[in-house]
C-alpha positions as a Python dict, from the first residue, in 0.01 Angstrom:
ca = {
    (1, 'X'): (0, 0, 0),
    (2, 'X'): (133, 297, -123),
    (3, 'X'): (122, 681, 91),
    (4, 'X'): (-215, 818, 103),
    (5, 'X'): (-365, 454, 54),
    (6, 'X'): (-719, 509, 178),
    (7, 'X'): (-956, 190, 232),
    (8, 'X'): (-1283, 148, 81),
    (9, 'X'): (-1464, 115, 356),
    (10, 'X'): (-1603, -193, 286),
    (11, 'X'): (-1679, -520, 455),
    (12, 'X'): (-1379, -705, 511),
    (13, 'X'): (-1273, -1096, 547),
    (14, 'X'): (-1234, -1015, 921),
    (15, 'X'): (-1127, -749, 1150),
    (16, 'X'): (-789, -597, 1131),
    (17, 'X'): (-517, -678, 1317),
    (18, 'X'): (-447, -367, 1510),
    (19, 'X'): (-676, -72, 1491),
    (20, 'X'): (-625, 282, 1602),
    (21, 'X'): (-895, 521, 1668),
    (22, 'X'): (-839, 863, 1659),
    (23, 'X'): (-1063, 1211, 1701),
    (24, 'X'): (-978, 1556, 1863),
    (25, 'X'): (-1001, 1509, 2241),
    (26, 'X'): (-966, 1119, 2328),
    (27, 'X'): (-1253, 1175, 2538),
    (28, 'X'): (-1572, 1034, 2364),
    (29, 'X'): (-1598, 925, 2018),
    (30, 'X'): (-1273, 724, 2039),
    (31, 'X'): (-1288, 598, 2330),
    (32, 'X'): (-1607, 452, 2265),
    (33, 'X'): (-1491, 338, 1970),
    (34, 'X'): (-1221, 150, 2095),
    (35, 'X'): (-1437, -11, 2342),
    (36, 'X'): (-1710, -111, 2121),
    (37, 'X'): (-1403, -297, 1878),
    (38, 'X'): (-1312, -441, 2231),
    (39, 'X'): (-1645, -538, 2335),
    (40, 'X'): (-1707, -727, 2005),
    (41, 'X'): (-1371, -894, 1933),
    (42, 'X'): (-1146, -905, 2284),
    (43, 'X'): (-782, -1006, 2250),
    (44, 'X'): (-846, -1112, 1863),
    (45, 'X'): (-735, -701, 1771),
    (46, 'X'): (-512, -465, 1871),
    (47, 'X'): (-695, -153, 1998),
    (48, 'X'): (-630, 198, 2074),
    (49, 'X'): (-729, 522, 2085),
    (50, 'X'): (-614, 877, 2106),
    (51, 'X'): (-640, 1252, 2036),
    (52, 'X'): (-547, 1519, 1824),
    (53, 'X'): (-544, 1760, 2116),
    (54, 'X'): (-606, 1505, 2455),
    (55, 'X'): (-848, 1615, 2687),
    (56, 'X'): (-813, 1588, 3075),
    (57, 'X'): (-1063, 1310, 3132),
    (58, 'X'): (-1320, 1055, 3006),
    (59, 'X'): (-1683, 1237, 2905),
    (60, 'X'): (-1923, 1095, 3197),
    (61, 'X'): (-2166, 1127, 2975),
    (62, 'X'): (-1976, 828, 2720),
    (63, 'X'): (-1928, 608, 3022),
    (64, 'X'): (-2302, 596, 3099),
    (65, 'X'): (-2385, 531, 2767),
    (66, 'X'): (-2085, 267, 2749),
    (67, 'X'): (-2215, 139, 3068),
    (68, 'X'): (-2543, 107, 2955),
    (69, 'X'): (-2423, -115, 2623),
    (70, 'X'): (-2224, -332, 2858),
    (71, 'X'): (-1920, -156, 2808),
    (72, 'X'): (-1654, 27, 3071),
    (73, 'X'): (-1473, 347, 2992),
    (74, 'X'): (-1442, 425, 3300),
    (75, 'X'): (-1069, 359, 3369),
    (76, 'X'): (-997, 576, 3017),
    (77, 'X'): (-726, 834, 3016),
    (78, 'X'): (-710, 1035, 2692),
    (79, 'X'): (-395, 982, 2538),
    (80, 'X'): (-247, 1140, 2240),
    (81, 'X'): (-2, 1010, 1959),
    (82, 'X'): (324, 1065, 2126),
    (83, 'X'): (193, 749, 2352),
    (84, 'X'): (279, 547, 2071),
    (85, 'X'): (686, 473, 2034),
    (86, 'X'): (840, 443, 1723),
    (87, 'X'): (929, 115, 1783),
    (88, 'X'): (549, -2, 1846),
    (89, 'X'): (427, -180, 1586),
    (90, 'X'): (223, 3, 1334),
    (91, 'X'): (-190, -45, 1283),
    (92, 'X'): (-356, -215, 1014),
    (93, 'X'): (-575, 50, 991),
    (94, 'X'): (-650, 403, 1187),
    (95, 'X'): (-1021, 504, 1204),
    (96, 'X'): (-1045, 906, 1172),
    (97, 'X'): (-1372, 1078, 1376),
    (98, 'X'): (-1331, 1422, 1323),
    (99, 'X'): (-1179, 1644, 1050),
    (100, 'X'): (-895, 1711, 1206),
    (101, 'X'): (-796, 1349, 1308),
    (102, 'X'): (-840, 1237, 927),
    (103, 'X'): (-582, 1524, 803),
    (104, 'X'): (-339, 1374, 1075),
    (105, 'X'): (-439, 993, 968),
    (106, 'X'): (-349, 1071, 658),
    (107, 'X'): (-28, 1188, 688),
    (108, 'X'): (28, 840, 915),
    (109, 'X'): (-57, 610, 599),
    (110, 'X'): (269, 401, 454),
    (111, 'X'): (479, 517, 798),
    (112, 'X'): (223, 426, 1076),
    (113, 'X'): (-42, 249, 925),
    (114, 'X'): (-141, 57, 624),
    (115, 'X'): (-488, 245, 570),
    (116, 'X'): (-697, 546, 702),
    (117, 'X'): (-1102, 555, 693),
    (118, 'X'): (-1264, 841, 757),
    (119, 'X'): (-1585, 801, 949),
    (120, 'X'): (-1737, 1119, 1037),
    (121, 'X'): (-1918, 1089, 1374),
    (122, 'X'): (-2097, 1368, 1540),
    (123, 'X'): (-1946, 1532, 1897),
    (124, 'X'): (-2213, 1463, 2091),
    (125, 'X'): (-2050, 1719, 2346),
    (126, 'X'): (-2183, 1999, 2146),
    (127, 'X'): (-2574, 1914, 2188),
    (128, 'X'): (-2777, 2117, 2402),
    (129, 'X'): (-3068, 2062, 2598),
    (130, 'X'): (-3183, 1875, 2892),
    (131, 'X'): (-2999, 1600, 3054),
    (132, 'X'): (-3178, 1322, 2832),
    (133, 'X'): (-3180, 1542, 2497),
    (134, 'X'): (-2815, 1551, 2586),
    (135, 'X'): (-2756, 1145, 2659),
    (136, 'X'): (-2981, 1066, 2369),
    (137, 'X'): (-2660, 1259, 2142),
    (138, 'X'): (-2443, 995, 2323),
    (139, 'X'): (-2663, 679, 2258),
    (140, 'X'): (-2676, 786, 1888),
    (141, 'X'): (-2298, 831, 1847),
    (142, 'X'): (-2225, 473, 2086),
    (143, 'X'): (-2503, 301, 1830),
    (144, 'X'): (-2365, 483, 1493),
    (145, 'X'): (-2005, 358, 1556),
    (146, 'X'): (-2113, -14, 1660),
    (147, 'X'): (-2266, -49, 1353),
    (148, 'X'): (-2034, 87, 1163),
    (149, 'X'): (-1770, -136, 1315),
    (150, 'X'): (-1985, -391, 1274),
    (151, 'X'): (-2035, -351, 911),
    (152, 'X'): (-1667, -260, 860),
    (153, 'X'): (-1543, -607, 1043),
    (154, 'X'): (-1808, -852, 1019),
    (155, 'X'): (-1684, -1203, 1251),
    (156, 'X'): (-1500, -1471, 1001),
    (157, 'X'): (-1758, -1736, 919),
    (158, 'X'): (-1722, -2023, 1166),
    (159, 'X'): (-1870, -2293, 965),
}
């Protein structure tokens, strides 16, 4: 794969072998991410997540919603990509959130990673309202980015 490589997106054999999620902060949509991959495929994948820009702390509003899908962010500390050594190995693939994470995926492809997608997910920080307008932003961004993992890295066939 060549610089700039760019996957199609599609539906692959099987998950990658080591995925990196990346958006602005480190503090919702990735982490989420990263725990939803978790959640659906355990030890089988390499995954982590970071920030453009790392925030302080985990959103408590993404750990209720994780909690709710049987997840735990809890324990999250937003990291950003000088947590990752030179010497780590690279990712199979780094999944973009946020315009400003894809232009920095991007420039990873061929050096870091073999491929960047780009999948843009709302911030679910910026909705206003009441406490349940607010959480239903959350549930909407934890249920967009299962199924898109889901239909990104459908389980090999067993039988």
């Amino acid at each position: 794969m060549g610089a700039g490589h760019v996957s199609d997106n599609g539906p692959q054999d099987g998950p990658p072998g080591a995925v990196l999620f990346l958006c602005t902060r480190n503090q919702i949509r990735s982490a989420m991410a990263a725990e939803l991959m978790r959640m659906r495929y355990g030890s089988l994948v390499r995954v982590e997540s970071a920030g453009i820009r790392p925030g302080e702390v985990v959103d408590g509003m993404a750990c209720a919603v994780m909690d709710e899908a049987g997840g735990d962010i809890t324990g999250h500390r937003p990291k950003g990509l000088n947590a990752f050594d030179e010497d780590d190995p690279p990712f199979d693939l780094i999944v973009s959130l946020s315009p400003e994470a894809h232009h920095t995926a991007l420039n990873l492809v061929g050096t870091r990673t073999g491929a960047a997608e780009y999948w843009p997910t709302f911030d679910p920080s910026l909705a206003e309202g009441s406490r349940d307008q607010r959480l239903m932003e959350y549930r909407l961004v934890r249920d967009g980015l299962e199924k898109k993992i889901a239909a990104r890295c459908p389980r090999p066939s067993t039988g």
